[in-house]
N, C-alpha and C positions, 0 to 999 in steps of 0.2 A: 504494500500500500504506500502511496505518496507520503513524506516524512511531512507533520506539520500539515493535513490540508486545510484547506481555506475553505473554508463554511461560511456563505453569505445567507444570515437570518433576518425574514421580513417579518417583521410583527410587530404592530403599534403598541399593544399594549407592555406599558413598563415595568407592570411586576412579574409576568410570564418570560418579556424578551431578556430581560434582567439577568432569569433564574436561567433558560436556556443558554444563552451568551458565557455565564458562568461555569457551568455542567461541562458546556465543550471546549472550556482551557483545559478543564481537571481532566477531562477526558484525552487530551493533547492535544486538541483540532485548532486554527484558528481564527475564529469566528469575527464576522462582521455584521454590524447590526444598523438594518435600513427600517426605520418606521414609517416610511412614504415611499407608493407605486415609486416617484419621484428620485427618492435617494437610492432606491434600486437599482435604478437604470444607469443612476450616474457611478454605483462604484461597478458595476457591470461593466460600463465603460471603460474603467481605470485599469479594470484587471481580471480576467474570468475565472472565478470560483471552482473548487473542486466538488461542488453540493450546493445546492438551494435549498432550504425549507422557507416556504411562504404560507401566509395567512391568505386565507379567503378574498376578506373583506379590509380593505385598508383606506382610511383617511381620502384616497384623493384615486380608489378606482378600485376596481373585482379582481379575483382573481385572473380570468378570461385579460383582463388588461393589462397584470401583470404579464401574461406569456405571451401575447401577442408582442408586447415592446421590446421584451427579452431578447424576443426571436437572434435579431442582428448579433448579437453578443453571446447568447447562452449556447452556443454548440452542441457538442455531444454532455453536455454538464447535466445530471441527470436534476429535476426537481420535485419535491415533496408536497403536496400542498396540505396545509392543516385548515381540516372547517366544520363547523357546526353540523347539528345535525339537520338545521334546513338548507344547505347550503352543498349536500353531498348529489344531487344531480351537478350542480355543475363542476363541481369535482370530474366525476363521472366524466363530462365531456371533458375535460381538461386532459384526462388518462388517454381518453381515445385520440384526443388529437397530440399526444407525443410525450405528455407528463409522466414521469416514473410511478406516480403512487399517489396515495392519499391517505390521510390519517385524521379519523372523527374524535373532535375534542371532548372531552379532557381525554387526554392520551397519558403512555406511561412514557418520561423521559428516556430509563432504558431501554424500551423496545425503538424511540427513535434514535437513540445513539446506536442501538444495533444494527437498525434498517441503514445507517450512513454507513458502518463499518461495512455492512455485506457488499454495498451500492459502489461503494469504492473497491473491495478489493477485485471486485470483476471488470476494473475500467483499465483500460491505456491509452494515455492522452500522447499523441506527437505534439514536439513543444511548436508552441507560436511563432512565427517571424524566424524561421531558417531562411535563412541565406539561399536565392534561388542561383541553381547556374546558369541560368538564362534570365535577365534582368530583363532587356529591353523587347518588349513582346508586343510594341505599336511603333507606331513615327513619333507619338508623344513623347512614351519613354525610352526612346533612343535617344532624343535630345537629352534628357535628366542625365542618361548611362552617360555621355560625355561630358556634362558639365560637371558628374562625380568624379571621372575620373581626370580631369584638369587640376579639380579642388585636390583630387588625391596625390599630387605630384609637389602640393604644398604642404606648411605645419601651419596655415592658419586654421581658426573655428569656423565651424560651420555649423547654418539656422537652416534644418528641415522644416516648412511648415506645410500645414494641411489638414485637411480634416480627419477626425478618429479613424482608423482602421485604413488608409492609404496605404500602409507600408513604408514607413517613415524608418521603422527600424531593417526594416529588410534594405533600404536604401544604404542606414547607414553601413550595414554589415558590407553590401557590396563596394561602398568608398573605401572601408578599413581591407578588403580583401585586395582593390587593387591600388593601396597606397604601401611605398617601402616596409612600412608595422606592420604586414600581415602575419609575417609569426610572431610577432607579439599580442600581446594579450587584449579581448575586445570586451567591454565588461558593461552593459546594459543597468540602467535605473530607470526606476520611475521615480521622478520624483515627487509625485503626488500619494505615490503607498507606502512611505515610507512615516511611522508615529514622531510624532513633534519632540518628543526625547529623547527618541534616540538620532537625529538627525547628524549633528557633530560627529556622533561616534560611526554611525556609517559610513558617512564622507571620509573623514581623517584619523579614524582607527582608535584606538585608548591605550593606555599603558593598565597594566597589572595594578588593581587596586586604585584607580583613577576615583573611581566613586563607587556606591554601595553596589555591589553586583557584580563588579567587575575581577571576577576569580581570573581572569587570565587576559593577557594583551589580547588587539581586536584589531586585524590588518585594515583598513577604509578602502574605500573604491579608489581612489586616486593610488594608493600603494599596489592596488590588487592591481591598476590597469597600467601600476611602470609604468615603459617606453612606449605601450599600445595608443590603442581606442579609448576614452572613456566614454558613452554615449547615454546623456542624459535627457532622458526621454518626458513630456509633460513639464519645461521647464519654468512654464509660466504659474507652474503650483508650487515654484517651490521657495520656501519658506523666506522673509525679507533679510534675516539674520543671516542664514545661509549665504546670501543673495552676496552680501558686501566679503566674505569668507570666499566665495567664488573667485568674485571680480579678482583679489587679491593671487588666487593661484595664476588666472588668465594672464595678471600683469608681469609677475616676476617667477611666478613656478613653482612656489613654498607654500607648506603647508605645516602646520602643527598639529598633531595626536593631541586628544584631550587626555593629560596629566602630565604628557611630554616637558623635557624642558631644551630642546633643540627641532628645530624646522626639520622638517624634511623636503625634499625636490620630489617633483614631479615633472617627467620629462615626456609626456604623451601628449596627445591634442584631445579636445576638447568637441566633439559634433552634438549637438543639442538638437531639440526639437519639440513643437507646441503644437495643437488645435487653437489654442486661442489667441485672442485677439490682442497681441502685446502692448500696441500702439494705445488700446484703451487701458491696460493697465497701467500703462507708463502715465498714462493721463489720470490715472485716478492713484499716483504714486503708490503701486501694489509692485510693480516691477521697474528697477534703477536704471534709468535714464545712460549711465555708462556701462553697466554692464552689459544692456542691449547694443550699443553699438560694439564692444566687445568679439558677443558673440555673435553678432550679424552682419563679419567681412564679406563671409560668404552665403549668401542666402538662396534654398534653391526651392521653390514651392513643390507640391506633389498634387497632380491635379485628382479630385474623387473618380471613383470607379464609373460614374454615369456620363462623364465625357473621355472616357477609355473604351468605349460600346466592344470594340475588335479585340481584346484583351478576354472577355469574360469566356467567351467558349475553349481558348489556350491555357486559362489558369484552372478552370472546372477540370479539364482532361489530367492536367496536370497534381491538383490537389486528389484526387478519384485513384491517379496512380498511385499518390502520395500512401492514401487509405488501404491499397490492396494487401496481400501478404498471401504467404505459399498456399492457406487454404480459403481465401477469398481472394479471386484475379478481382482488377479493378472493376468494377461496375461501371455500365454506359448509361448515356443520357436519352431517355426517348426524347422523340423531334418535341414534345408538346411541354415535357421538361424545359428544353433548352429556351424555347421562344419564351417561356415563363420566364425564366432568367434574362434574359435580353433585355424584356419587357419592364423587369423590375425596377424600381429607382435606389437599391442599396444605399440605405441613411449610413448604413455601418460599412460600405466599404468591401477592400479585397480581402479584411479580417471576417466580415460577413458572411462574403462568396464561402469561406474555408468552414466557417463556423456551421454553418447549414449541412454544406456537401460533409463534414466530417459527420453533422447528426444525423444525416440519412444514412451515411455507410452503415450507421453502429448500429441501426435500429431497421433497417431494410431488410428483408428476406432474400428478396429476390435479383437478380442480374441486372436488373434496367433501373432505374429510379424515374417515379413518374413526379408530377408538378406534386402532388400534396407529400409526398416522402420530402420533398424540401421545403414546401412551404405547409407546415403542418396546419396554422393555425387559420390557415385560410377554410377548413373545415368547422369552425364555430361558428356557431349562429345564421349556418346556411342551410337551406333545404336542398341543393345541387341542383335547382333547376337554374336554367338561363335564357334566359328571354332574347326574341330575335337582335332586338336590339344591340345586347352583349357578345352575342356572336360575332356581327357585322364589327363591332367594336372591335374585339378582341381578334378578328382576322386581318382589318387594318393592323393592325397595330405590331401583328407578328411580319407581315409584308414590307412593315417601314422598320422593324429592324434586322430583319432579311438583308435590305436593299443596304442598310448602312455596316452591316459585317465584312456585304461582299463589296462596299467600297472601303475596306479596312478604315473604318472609322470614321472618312472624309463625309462630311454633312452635304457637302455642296454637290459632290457626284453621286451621290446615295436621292437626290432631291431629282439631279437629273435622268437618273434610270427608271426616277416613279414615276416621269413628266409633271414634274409638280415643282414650282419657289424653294428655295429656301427656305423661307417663312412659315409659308402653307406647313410644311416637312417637320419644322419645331412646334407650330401650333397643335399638330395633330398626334403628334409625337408624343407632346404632354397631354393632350386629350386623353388620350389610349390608357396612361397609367394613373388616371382620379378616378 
């Protein structure tokens, strides 16, 4: 079983989530606790869990809301939901459309610490964000593979930005793979999941006996990443104290251990990277005006997977390979599959694309994956019929991004093969997916 998993626990109420939260330290797990649809989704974002347990009914939306938002982030991550007992039909549909289980309250704590222990040890996750050997898989990201690999020929910083699940960190991996550091060490943070006390100590290590707790010295990221990579991911979350501790390595290279009484060097670079919006936080003094220009010599954006359209059907085959192993060959996409996917507007990205196709491999029977094996949740609250109109729809729609694959991506010749503007081609485009 995974050392330490990561339990994210949804449930408002404070003396239940309290008692749960606490159950699974002593149990070694370690738990994160979201009292809002809301705060769910955001640590969902930050990091994906090795287990879900949700509540039914929460503050700001249903269970069914829960899993539907989940979708882009919660992968193969199995989830539990707990709910009353008028509340177990929709459970019910919860399970059918891809939920692990459910459990009617009052439940007994041990029997759910066991259902995680069992739920875990028949899982195996492939980690996030490897390193792909083929980066550049459009004209888009050909252009990025060349401006990483310019950047990679120098030691300044470099600001990946873009929205969540881009592959920001796949980017970096591919700069540090083809810059001189490649055998040296490439060492990944978020520094949004990192606890507000131990921040110092992660970064720049401890000495033995520093402060209470500290039975043995503690190497930081900057020691771990030497002469490497250090690539600090989500850096617009990270702490304003930190912040000024940064700038200070960027400017001269030292760094001090907490209880240390001598610096140490740091001789690696520095590639960072946000979703958010820095220029507002710099405006609302949350993030330092020199450290941004710091780390934003080199800046190189990463455009979202819905203006990539020519990329999703090479990284599907490619992740599906990813999933296969000696007693399952990779499973193919039926055609009605794939145009779902075309079709889609992935809020979550190419961490999405992976996170679906990985939950369909683990929970598909069969050799093909149809549309509802990846988009589970598109079975709530529907009766399966489709009315003429939705057809017509949804047959444009699979037509216009037919036309735009096979003009690998180019809008403008994808417009021309329909006989239709530009215009027309983005209006309907976006028609097709509301």
């Amino acid at each position: 079983m995974i050392a330490n998993p990561q339990i994210l626990v949804i449930e408002d109420d404070p003396i239940l989530g309290g008692a749960i939260v606490q159950r699974l330290k002593l149990e070694g797990f370690a738990p994160i606790w979201a009292q809002t649809c809301a705060d769910a989704i955001a640590a969902l974002k930050r990091a994906r869990p090795d287990f879900v347990l949700s509540d039914i009914v929460l503050p700001d939306g249903s269970g069914e809301d829960v899993f539907t938002k989940a979708q882009p982030w919660l992968g193969d991550t199995p989830i539990l939901f707990a709910t009353a007992f008028g509340e177990i039909d929709q459970a019910v549909r919860l399970v059918k459309a891809g939920a692990e289980d459910y459990l009617t309250k009052p439940y007994d704590v041990d029997e759910l610490v066991g259902r995680i222990r069992t739920s875990l040890s028949r899982r195996h996750r492939s980690p996030d964000g490897a390193a792909s050997a083929e980066f550049a898989l459009s004209p888009a990201t050909k252009t990025i593979a060349e401006q990483l690999q310019r950047a990679a020929a120098t030691d300044l910083p470099v600001l990946l930005t873009g929205e969540t699940g881009v592959g920001k960190e796949v980017a970096a991996r591919y700069l540090h793979t083809s810059s001189p550091r490649s055998d040296s060490p490439f060492v990944a943070v978020n520094c949004g999941a990192i606890p507000h006390e131990l921040l110092e100590s992660q970064f720049f290590g401890h000495e033995r006996g520093a402060f209470t707790g500290a039975a043995q010295a503690h190497v930081g990221y900057f020691e771990e990443a030497s002469d490497g990579t250090l690539f600090l991911d989500e850096i617009g979350e990270l702490d304003t104290r930190l912040q000024t501790a940064l700038l200070r390595v960027l400017e001269d290279g030292r760094f001090r251990p907490v209880g240390a009484r001598k610096d140490k060097t740091f001789g690696g670079r520095i590639v960072a990277a946000t979703n958010a919006d820095l220029d507002h936080l710099r405006s609302e003094k949350k993030f330092r005006d020199d450290l941004y220009y710091r780390l934003s010599v080199i800046e190189i954006p990463l455009l979202p997977l819905r203006e990539r359209i020519g990329e999703i059907e090479p990284l599907a085959k490619r992740f599906l390979q990813e999933f296969s192993s000696a007693n399952q060959p990779a499973r193919q996409l039926s055609h009605e599959a794939l145009q779902a996917l075309l079709r889609y507007d992935w809020p979550g990205n190419i961490r999405e694309l992976r996170n679906r196709l990985h939950r369909a491999s683990v929970f598909t029977k069969g050799d093909v994956l149809e549309t509802a094996d990846i988009f589970p949740e598109t079975g709530l609250g529907k009766d399966g019929k489709e009315t003429l109109a939705a057809a017509k729809k949804r047959t444009e729609a699979d037509l216009i991004e037919q036309a735009i694959v096979a003009a690998h991506g180019r809008i403008g010749d994808a417009a021309d093969q329909l006989g239709i503007s530009r215009t027309t081609l983005w209006k309907r485009r976006k028609k097709g997916r509301t």
